[in-house]
C-alpha positions in Angstrom: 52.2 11.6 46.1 52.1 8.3 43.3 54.7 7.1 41.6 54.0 5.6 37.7 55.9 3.9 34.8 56.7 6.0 32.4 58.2 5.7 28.9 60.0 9.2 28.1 61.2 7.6 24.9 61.2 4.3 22.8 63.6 1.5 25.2 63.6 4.2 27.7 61.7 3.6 31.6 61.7 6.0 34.4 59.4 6.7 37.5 57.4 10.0 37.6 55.6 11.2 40.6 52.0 12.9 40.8 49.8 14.5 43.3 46.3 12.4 44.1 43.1 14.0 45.6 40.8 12.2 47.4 38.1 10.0 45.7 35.3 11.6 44.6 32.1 10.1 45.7 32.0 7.6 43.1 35.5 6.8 42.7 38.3 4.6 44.7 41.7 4.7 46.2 44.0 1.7 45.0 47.2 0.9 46.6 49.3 -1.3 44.5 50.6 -4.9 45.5 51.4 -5.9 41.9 51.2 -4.9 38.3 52.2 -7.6 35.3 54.3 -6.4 32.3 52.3 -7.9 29.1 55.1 -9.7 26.8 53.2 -8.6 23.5 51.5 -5.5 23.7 53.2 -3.8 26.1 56.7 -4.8 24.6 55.9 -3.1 21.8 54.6 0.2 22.9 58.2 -0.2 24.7 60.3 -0.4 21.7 58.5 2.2 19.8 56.7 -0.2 17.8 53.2 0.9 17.7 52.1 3.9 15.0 52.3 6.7 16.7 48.8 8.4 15.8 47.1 5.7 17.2 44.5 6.9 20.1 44.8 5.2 23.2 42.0 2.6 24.5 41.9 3.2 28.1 41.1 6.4 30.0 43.8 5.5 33.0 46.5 5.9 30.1 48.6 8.9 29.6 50.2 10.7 26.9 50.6 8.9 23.3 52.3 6.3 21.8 54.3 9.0 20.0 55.9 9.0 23.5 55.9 10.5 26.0 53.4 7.2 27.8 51.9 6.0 30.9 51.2 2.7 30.1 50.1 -0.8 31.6 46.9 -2.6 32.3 47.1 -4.9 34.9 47.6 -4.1 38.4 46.0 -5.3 41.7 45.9 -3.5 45.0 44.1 -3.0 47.7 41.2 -0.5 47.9 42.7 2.1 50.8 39.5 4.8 50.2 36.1 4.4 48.9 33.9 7.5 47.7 30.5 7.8 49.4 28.3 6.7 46.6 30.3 3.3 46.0 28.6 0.4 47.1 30.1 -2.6 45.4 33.6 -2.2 47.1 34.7 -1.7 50.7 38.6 -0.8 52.0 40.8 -3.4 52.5 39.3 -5.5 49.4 41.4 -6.7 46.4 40.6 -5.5 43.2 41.8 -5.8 39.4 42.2 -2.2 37.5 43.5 -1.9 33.9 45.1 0.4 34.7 49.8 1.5 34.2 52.0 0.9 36.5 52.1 3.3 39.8 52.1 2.5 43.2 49.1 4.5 44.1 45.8 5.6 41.9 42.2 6.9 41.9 40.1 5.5 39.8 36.5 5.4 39.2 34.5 2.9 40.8 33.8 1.1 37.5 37.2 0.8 36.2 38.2 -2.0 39.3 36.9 -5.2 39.1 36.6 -6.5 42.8 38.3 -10.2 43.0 36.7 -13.5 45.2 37.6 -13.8 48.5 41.1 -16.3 48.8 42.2 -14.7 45.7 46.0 -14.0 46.0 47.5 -11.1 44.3 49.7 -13.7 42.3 46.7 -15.2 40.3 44.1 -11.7 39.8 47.2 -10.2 38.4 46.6 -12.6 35.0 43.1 -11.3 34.7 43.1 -9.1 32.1 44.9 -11.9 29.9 42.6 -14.2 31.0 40.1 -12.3 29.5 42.1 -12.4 25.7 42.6 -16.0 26.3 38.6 -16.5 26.9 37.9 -14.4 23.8 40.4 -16.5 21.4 38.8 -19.4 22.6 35.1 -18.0 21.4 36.5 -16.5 18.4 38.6 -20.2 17.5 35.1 -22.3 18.1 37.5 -25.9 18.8 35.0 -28.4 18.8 34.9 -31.8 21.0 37.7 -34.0 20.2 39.3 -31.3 17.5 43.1 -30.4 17.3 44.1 -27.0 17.9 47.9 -26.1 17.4 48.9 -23.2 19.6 52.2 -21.6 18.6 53.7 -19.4 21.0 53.5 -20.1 25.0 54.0 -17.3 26.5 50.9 -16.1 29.3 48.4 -15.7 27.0 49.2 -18.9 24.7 49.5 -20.7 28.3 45.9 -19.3 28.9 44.7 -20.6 26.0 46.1 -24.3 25.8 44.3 -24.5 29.6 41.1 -23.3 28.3 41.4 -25.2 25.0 41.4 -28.3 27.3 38.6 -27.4 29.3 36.7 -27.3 26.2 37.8 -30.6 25.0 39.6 -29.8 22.2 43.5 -31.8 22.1 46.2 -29.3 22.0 50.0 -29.1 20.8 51.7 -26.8 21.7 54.4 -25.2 19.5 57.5 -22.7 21.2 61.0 -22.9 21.2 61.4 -22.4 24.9 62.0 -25.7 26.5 60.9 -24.1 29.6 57.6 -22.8 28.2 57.4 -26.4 26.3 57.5 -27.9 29.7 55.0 -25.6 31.3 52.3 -26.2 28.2 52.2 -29.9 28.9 51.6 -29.2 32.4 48.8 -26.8 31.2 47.1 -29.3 29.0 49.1 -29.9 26.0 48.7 -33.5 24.9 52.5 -32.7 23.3 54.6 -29.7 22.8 57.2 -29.7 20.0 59.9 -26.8 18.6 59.0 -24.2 15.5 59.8 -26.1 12.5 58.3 -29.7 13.1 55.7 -29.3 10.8 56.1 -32.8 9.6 55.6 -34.3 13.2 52.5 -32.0 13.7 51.2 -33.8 10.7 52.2 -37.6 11.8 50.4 -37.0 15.1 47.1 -35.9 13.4 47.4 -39.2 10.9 48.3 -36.7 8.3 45.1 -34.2 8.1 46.9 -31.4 9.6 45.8 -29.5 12.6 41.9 -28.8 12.8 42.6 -25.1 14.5 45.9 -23.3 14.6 46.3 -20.0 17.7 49.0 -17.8 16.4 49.8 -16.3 20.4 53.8 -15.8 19.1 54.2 -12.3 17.8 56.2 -13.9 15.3 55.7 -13.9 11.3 57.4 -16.9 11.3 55.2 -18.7 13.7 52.4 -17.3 11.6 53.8 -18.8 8.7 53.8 -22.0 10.0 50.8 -21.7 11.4 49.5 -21.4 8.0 50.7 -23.7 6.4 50.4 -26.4 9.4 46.3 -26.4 9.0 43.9 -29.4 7.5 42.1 -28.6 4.5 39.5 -25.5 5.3 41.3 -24.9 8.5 40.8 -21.8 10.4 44.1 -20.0 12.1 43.5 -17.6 14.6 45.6 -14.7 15.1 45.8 -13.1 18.8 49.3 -11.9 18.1 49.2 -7.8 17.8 52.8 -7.1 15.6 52.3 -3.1 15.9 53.8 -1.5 12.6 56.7 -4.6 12.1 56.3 -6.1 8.7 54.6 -9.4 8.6 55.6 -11.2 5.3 53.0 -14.3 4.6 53.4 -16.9 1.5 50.0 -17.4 0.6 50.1 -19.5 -2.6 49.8 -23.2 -2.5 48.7 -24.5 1.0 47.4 -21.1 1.6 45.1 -20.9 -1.2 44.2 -24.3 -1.7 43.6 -25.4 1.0 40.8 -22.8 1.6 42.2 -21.6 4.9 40.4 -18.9 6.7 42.4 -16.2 9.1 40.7 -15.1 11.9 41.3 -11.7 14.0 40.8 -12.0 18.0 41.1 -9.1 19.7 39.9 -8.7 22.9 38.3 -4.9 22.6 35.2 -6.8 20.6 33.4 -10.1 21.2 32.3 -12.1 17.8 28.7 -11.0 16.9 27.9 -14.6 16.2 27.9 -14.9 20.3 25.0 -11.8 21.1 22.8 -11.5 22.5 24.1 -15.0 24.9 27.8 -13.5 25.3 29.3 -9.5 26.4 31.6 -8.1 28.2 30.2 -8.7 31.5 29.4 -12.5 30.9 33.3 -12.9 29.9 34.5 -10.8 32.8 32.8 -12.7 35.7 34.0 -15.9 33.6 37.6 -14.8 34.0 37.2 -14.0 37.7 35.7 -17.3 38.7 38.2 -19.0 36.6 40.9 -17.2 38.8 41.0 -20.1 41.1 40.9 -22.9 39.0 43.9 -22.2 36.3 47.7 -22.4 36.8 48.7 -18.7 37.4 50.7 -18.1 40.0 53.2 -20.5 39.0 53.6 -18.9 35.6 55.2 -15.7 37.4 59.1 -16.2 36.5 60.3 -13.1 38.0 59.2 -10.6 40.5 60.9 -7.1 40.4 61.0 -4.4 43.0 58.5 -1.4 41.3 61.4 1.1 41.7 63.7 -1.3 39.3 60.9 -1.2 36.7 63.5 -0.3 34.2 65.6 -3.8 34.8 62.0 -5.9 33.7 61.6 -4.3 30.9 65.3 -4.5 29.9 64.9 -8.4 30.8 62.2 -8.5 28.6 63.9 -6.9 25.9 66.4 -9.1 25.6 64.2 -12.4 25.1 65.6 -14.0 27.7 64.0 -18.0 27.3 63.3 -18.3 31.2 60.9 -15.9 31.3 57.4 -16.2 31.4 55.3 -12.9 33.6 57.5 -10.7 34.9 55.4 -8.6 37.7 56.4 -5.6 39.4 56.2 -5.8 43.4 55.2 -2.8 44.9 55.8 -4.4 48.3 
């Protein structure tokens, strides 16, 4: 028997059980060490916050967003049972599934991602936002020496400013947290500042505005600002996913003006611009070998038993500051 997350209703959590067979020949047993609660999407399917005829977009899922939903898509385990026809995995190796939260799954072979050896649990866990982050940074195009405002630094906007370095873009980072503010200057960020400094964003650009502004907040206000923090023909990426909530933009003056451009990233696609250098694949194995070289494992605030699943989410809910991954321990 498995236990998995499940959402009966909109703010509701409980722990279902479920027979599993053995794996077929092409398919794996996982054992779960730990699964990560996403902030933005998963938040939202939570509160009810998603349309409800929307199809799900990964087979592990279950049910509907129209509740009742198995939901989640990060976990890490250990393989405990290999089908006869796998030959990329062996027991006792570490792997990445998207897959919801439960304590033990079959899967098929190519819906685990095996990780490097002397990966820990605590970073593979971030590799499906990883992935977003590596997507928003293709889809953004910083160039050298260009400065990208990232508002919201939460995981994935934490992701991002690290990457954005790497590239050689400058960074500042924008988030009321002063935890998070602390944790995106030790990720990169040449200076992080609160919502609503506009004017200072401006001063430390010698007026232009920001080259590049990342909307990673899931907030219409952040977007706002966002907007209206770009240089002339400035280009403001939005990762954020805001379900069915209302997102009211002004987009007269500075908007229109200026000439900005609004950019989706989503990490389903990959920009069309890239083929045929960049896929899937490519940005997969550029997440996994990144896995050792980020901060990760420090940007898990709170670990929580599996069978309390229901007390993460409810510390989520609440937008408790101090938080930035919340992972559930199936240890």
């Amino acid at each position: 028997m498995a236990a998995a997350v499940w959402f009966p209703r909109a703010r509701s959590v409980e722990l279902r059980t479920e027979e599993l067979t053995d794996p077929a020949p092409e398919e794996v047993r996982v054992r779960a060490a730990l699964s990560a609660i996403s902030h933005g999407t998963e938040m939202l399917v939570y509160r009810g916050e998603v349309d409800e005829t929307l199809a799900l977009d990964l087979p592990t899922l279950a049910g509907g967003y129209g509740f009742p939903l198995k939901y989640g898509y990060a976990n890490v385990g250990r393989a405990v049972a290999v089908g006869q026809d796998v030959r990329g995995l062996r027991e006792g190796d570490l792997v990445f599934a998207l897959h919801p939260h439960q304590d033990e799954y079959v899967v098929s072979e190519s819906l685990v991602r095996r990780l490097p050896d002397r990966t820990a649990p605590e970073q593979g866990v971030f590799l499906a936002n990883l992935e977003t982050a590596i997507n928003v940074v293709l889809d953004a195009k910083p160039r050298l020496g260009e400065v990208v405002a990232v508002f919201g630094q939460g995981v994935v906007g934490l992701l991002v400013t690290q990457l954005l370095r790497r590239s050689g873009a400058r960074v500042i980072a924008v988030e009321p947290s002063a935890l998070r503010r602390t944790f995106a200057e030790r990720c990169g960020a040449e200076t992080a500042i609160a919502p609503g400094e506009a004017a200072l964003l401006r001063t430390l650009t010698s007026g232009r505005g920001a080259d590049i502004a990342i909307d990673a907040s899931g907030s219409p206000a952040a977007l706002q600002e966002a907007i209206d923090c770009v240089a002339l023909e400035g280009t403001v990426v939005v990762c954020s996913w805001y379900g069915d909530k209302p997102v009211p933009l002004d987009l007269g003056g500075r908007f229109h003006r200026g000439r900005v451009r609004i950019v989706s990233s989503q990490v389903g696609r990959i920009d069309p611009s890239l083929a045929p250098r960049w896929d899937r694949q490519r940005r997969l194995e550029l997440a996994t070998e990144l896995l050792g070289e980020l901060v990760l494992a420090d940007l898990i605030t709170h670990r929580i038993p599996f069978t309390h699943a229901a007390d993460a989410y409810a510390l989520l809910d609440s937008g408790d500051p101090e938080t930035i991954q919340v992972v559930l321990d199936y240890a």
